[in-house]
C-alpha positions in Angstrom: 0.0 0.0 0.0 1.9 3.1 -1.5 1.8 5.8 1.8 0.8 9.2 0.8 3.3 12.2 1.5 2.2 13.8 4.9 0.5 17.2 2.9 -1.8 15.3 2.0 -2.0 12.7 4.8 -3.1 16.4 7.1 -6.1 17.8 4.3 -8.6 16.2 5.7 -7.8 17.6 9.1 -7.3 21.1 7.4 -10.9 21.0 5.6 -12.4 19.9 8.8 -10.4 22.2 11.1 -11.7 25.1 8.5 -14.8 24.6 8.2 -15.5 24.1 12.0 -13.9 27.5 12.6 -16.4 29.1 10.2 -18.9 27.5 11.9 -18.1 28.1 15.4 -17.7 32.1 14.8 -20.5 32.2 12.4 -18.3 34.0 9.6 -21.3 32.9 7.1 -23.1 35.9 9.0 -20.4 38.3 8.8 -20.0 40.4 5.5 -16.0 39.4 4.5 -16.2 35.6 3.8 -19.5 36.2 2.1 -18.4 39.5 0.3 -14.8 37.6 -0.7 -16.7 35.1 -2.3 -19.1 37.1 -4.4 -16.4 39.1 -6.0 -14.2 36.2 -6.7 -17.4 35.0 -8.5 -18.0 37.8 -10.6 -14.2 38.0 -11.6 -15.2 34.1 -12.3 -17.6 35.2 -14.6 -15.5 37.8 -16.1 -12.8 35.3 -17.1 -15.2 32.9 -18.4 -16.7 36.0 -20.9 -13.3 36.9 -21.7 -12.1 33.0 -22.5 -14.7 32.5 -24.5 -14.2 35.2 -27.1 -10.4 34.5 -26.8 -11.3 30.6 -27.9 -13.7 32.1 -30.5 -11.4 34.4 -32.2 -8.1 32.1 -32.1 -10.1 29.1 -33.3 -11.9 31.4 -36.5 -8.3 32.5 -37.4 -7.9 36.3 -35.3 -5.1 35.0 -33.4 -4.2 39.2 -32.9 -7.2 39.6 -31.0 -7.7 36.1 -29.3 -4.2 36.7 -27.8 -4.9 40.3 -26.6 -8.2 38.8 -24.8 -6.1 35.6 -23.1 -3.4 38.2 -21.8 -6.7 40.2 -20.7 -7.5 37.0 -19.1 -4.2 35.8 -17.7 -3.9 39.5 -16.4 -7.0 38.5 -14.5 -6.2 35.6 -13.2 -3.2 36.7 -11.8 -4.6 39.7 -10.1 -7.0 37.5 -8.8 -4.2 35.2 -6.8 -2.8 38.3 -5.5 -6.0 40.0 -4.5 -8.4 37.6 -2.7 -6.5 35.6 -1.1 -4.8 39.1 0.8 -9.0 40.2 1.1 -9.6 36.1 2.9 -5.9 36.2 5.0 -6.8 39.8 6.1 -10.7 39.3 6.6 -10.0 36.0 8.5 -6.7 36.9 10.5 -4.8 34.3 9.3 -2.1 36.6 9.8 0.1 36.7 7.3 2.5 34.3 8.9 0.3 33.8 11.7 -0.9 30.2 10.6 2.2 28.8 9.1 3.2 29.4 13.3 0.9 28.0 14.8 2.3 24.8 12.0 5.7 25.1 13.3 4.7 23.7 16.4 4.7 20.3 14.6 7.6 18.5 13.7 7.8 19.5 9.6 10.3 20.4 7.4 9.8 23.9 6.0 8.8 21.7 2.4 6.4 20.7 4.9 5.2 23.6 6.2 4.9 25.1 2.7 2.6 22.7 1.1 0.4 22.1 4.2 0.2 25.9 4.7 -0.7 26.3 0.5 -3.3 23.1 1.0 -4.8 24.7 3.9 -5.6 27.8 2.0 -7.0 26.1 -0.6 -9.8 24.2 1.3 -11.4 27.8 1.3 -14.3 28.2 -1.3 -12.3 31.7 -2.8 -10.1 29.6 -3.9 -11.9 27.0 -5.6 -13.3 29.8 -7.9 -9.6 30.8 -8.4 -8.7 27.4 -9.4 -11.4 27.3 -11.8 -10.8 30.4 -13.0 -7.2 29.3 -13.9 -8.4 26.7 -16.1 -10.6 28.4 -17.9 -7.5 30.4 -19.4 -5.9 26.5 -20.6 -9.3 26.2 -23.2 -8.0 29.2 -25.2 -4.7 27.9 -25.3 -5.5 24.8 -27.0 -6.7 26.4 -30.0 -3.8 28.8 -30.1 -0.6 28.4 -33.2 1.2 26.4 -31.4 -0.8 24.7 -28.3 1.9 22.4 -27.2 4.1 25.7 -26.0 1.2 27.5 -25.2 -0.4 25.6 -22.9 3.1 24.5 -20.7 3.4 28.0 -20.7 0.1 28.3 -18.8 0.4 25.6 -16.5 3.5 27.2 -15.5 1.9 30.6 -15.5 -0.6 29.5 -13.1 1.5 27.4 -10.4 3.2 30.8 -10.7 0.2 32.8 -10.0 -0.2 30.3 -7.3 3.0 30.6 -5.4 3.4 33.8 -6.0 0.1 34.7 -3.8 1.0 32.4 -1.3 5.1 34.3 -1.2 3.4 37.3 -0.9 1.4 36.6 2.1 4.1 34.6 4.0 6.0 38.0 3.2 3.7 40.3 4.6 3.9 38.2 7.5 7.6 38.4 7.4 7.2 42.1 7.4 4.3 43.1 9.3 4.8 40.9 12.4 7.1 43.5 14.2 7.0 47.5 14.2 10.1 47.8 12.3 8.5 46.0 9.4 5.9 48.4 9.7 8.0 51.3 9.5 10.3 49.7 6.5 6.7 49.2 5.2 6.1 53.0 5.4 9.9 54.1 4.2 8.9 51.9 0.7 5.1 53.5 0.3 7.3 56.9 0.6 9.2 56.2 -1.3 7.0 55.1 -4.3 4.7 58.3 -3.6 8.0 60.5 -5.3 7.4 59.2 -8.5 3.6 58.8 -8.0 3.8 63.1 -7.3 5.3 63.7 -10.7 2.9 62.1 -12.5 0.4 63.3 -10.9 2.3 67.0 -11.9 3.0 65.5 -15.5 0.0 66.0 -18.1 -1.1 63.4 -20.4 -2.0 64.0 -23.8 -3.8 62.0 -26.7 -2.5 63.3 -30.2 -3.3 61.5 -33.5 -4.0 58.4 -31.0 -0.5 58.6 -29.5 -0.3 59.0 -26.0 2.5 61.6 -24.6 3.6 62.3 -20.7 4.9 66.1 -20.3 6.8 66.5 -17.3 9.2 70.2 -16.5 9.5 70.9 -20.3 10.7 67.1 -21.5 8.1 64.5 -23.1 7.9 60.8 -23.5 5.9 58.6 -25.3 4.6 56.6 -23.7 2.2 55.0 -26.3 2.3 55.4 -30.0 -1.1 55.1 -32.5 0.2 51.2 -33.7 0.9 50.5 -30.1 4.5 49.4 -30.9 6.5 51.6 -29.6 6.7 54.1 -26.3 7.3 53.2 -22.6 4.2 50.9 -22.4 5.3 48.9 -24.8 8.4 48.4 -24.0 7.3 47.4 -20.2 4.8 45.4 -21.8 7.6 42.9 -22.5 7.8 42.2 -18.5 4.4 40.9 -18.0 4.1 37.1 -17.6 0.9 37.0 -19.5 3.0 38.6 -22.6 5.7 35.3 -21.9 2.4 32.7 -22.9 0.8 34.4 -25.3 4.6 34.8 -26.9 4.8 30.9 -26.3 1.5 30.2 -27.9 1.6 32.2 -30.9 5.1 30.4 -31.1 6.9 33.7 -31.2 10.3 33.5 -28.7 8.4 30.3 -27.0 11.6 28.8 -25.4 12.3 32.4 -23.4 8.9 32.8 -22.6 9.1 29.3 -20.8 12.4 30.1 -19.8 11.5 33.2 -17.8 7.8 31.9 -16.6 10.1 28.8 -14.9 12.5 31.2 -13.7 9.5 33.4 -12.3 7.9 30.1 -10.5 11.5 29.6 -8.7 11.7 33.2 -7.7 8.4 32.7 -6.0 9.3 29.4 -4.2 12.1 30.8 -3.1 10.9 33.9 -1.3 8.1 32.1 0.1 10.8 29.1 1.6 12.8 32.5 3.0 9.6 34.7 4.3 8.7 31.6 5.9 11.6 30.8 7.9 12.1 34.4 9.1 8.5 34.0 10.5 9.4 30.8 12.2 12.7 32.4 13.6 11.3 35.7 14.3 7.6 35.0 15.3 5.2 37.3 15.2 4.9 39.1 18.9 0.9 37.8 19.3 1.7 34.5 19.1 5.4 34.3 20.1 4.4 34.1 24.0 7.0 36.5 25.1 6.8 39.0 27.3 7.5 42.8 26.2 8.3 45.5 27.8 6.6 46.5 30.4 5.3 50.2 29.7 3.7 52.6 31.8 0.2 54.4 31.2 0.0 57.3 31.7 -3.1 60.3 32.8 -4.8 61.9 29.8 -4.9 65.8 30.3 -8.8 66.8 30.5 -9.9 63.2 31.3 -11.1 61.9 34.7 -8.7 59.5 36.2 -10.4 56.5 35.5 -10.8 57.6 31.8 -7.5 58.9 31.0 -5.5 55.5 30.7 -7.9 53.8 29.3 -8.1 56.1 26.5 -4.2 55.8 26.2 -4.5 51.9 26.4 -6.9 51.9 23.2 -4.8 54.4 21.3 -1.6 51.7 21.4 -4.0 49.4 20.1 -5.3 50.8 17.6 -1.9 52.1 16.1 -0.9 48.5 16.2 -3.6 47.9 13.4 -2.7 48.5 9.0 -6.0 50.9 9.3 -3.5 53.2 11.1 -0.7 53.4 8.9 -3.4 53.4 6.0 -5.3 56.1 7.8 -1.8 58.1 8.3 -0.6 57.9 4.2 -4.2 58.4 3.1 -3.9 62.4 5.2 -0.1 62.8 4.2 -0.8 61.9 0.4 -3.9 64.7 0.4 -1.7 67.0 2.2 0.9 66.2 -0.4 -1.1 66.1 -3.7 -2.8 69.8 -2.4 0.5 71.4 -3.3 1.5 69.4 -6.5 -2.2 70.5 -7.6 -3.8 73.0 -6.0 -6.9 73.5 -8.4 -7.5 69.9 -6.9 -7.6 71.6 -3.5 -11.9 71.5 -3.0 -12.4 67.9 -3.8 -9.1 66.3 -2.8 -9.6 67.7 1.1 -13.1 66.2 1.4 -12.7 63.0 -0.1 -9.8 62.5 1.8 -11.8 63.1 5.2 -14.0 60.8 3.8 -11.5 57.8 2.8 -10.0 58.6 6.0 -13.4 57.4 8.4 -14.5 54.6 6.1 -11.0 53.1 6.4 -11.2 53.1 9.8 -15.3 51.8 9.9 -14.2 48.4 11.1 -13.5 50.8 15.0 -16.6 51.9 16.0 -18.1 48.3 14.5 -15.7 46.7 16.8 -15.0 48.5 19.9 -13.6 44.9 22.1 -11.9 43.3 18.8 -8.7 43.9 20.2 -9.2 43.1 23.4 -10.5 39.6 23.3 -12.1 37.7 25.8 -10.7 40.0 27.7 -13.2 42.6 27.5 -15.3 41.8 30.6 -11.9 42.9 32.9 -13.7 46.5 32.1 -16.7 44.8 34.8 -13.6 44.8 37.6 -13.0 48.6 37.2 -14.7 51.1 39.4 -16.2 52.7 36.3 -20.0 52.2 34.3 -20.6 50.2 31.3 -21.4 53.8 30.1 -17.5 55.0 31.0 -16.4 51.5 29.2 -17.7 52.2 26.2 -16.8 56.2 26.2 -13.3 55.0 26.5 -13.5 53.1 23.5 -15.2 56.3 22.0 -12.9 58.8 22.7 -9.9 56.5 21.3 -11.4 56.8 17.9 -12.4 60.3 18.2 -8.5 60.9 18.5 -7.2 58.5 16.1 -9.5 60.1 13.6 -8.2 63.5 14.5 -4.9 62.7 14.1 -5.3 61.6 11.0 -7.2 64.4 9.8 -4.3 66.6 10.9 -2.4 67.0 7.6 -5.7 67.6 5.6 -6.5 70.9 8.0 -3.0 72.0 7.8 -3.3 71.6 3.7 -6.5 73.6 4.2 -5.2 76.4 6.3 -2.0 77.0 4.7 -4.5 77.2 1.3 -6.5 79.6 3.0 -9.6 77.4 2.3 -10.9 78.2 5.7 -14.6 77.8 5.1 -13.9 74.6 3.6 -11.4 73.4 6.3 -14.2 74.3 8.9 -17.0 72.6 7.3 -14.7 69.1 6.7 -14.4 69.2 10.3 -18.0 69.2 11.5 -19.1 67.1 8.9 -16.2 64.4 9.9 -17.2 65.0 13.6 -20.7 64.7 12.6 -20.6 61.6 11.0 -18.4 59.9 13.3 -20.1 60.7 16.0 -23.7 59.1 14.3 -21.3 56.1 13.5 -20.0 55.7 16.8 -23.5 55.4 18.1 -24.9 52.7 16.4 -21.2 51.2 16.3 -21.2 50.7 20.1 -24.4 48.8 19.9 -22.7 46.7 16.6 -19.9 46.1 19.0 -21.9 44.6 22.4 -24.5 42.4 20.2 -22.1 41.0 17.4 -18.9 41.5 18.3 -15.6 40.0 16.6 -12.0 39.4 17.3 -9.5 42.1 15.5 -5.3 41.1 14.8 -3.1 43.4 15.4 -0.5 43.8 12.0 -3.4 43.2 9.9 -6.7 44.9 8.5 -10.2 44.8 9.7 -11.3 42.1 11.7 -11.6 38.2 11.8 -15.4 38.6 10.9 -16.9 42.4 10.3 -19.1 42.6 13.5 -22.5 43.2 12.2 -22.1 42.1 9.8 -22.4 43.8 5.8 -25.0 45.8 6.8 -23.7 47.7 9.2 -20.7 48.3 7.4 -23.3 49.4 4.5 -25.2 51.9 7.1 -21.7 53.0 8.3 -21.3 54.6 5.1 -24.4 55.7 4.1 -24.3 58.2 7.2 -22.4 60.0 4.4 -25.3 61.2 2.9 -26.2 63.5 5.0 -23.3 65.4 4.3 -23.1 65.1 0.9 -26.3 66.6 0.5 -25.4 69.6 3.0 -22.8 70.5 0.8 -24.2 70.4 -2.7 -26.9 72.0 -1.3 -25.4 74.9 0.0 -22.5 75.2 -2.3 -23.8 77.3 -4.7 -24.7 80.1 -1.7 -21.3 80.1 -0.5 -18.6 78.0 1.9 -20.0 79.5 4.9 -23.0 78.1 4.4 -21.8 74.9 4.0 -20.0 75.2 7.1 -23.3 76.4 9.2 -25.2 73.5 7.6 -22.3 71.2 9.1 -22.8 72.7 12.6 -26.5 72.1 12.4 -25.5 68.3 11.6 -23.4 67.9 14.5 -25.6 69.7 16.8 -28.2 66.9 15.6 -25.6 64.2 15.7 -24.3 65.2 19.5 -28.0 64.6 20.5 -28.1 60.9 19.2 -24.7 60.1 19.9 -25.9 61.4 23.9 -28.7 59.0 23.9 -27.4 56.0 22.2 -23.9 56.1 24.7 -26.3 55.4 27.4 -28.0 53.3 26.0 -25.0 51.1 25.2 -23.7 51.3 28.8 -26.8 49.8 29.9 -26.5 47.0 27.3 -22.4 46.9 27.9 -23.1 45.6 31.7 -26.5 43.2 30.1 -24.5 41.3 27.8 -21.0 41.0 29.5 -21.3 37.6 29.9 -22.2 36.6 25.6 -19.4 38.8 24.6 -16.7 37.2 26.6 -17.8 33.9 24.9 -18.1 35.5 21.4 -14.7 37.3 21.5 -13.4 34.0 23.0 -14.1 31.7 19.9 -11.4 31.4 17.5 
């Protein structure tokens, strides 16, 4: 009896041990796994569309336009691997790295470790529609000039795709687990925002169906009217989908092949590497270790028992990727104000806006981040009412930090009307948000990760998240209503809205505090599940 290599001896355990978790938190009810799923679908049906008239058109002799619409395709795929499986590893909290820890407490070798990790991401449903997906791209192949080439090349391509997704994640985990990642995270995305600044400074222009890039008096083209020549094309050559479609229409085949193999070895290899720094270097939530013990200090113009609570939430939540998100989303609006400052009246707003609905998942989850934990607030000489202010007021300051660099854009602009009425209408809103968030939070609440995004399940589930941001609207309609009389009208329709939104926010915190003390009990065992 031939013994099966131990990956596969441990799937069953891994589709059982998966699907019991989603069972046991009820992620079926939250709005990520389900969400996940329904947009890998559609880019399932989009590939299938797009496969289709690729097979059509290679098969009645186009083989120009059938190989534009399989690179289309490939393209897909590929973004696809990279994209969903970061939305399911972020939604979920596998960590990045968390999971392949919690494998190294078995006796594997890292070959191991990397199959069992890859097989137990693959037991999830968003990946069977990837895998299909992936297949769907071989049909078009087989009708191509030369289908022998052309479809090695896409097997290849897709255990690329494959790997690749799974290096990437293993890398993030490599990165994110500590703070100095984080900040060599930050240095990069600074980085890349200098050449994302000139072209934003640069203008494009369409002439004769050539497209041009103008930047301090010099031009490139980036595109010419045959689309043979110009940057574009010439970094067209570095796309993998380019490598197959070369391979299939039997144009520089044995390259193509050449570079897709050496592309699948790049990707085994910086997942083998990413993993074993996680496994040397553990991430600090899981690595049992004690830190550094670090004082808490009083909060000027809170009451004692508020003050370090306050403080204690801030660490947290600047422990979380909606931080640093929240923090380049206010530098890049700051930034872009003075590259473009005709941009200045739309750029502000929408980047108070981005700024709350990247950080929805707070108020929706005031005791994610403290776990089971949460019911120590019950052995404090404090209310269920002061419990949930704390968690309040945490958010109310992360917010304003973030919102810092957008005011100072504003007032070094001059736009004071319009600096004045982003604030109330951001106050306004978040406090309406926090209101119904703390009751989100006590009746369905979820476990967060710190070094990651959002939580394990979004607590309420997707329409919460949905009524999160329709609180927008009141807003929105505020402004384009009052625009046309002038700024400081749009500002005194602002204050009218917070006025209105204090009042509910009053009513609602005390009503949470009452159900904070009810339900102290269920919420222990919620956050508790994992």
């Amino acid at each position: 009896m031939a013994v099966r290599p131990l990956p596969l001896q441990l799937l069953p355990y891994l589709w059982r041990a998966w699907w019991r978790k989603q069972e046991k938190r009820s992620a079926w009810q939250g709005a990520n796994t389900g969400i996940v799923i329904l947009l890998a679908v559609f880019g399932l049906i989009g590939v299938l569309t797009s496969s289709a008239f690729a097979f059509k058109n290679l098969r009645a002799d186009n083989p120009d336009t059938g190989l534009v619409l399989l690179e289309f395709c490939l393209n897909s795929v590929l973004m696809g691997w990279l994209f969903i499986p970061i939305m399911v590893g972020s939604t979920t909290a596998e960590g990045r790295g968390l999971q392949p820890v919690r494998l190294g407490q078995y006796p594997l070798s890292l070959g191991n470790l990397l199959s069992v990790g890859m097989l137990g991401h693959l037991v999830q449903p968003a990946y069977w529609i990837l895998m299909v997906s992936s297949l769907c791209v071989l049909a078009p192949l087989s009708v191509a000039p030369n289908p022998a080439m052309g479809l090695a090349a896409g097997v290849l391509y897709i255990f690329f795709a494959g790997w690749l997704a799974w290096s990437v994640e293993i890398f993030g985990g490599a990165l994110f687990s500590s703070r100095r990642g984080r900040e060599v995270m930050m240095l990069i995305m600074s980085i890349v925002l200098v050449p994302a600044l000139l072209i934003v400074n640069g203008d494009f222009k369409v002439t004769e169906g050539a497209i041009t890039f103008t930047f301090s008096d010099h031009t490139w083209l980036l595109l010419s009217a045959d689309a043979t020549t110009g940057l574009f094309a010439q970094m067209r050559i570095l796309s993998p989908a380019v490598w197959v479609s070369g391979a299939a229409s039997g144009k520089g085949a044995f390259p193509g092949l050449a570079l897709l193999a050496l592309a699948l070895a790049s990707s085994i290899s910086l997942a083998s590497l990413s993993l074993r720094r996680v496994m040397l270097h553990p991430p600090s939530s899981l690595s049992g270790g004690k830190g550094a013990l670090r004082t808490i200090g009083q909060m000027r113009g809170l009451p004692t028992v508020l003050g370090p609570l306050v403080i204690k939430e801030l660490r947290y939540l600047t422990r979380t990727l909606d931080h640093l998100m929240g923090v380049g989303m206010g530098v890049a609006a700051l930034v872009w104000v003075f590259v473009k400052p005709d941009h200045l009246p739309f750029v502000l707003p929408l980047a108070a806006v981005n700024i709350v609905i990247n950080e929805a998942a707070i108020p929706l989850n005031n005791f994610g981040l403290d776990g089971a934990g949460a019911d120590r607030y019950r052995l404090l000489p404090m209310t269920g009412q002061q419990a949930v202010l704390t968690k309040n007021l945490a958010y109310f300051a992360l917010v304003g930090i973030h919102l810092v660099p957008v005011v100072l854009a504003g007032l070094l602009k001059g736009a004071w009307w319009l600096t004045l009425a982003i604030i109330l209408g951001t106050a306004a809103v978040t406090l309406v948000t926090a209101a119904g968030g703390n009751m989100v939070s006590i009746s369905s609440p979820a476990r967060r990760a710190f070094y990651n995004f959002d939580s394990k399940e979004q607590a309420g589930g997707s329409l919460a998240l949905f009524l999160a941001m329709l609180v927008w609207l009141a807003p929105t309609i505020v402004y384009f209503g009052l625009v046309w009389l002038g700024m400081w009208a749009v500002a005194l329709g602002m204050l009218v809205l917070l006025g209105g939104a204090w009042l509910i926010y009053r009513a609602w915190l005390k009503r949470a505090g009452r159900a904070f003390n009810d339900s102290a009990e269920t919420m222990r065992e919620r956050l508790g599940k994992d």
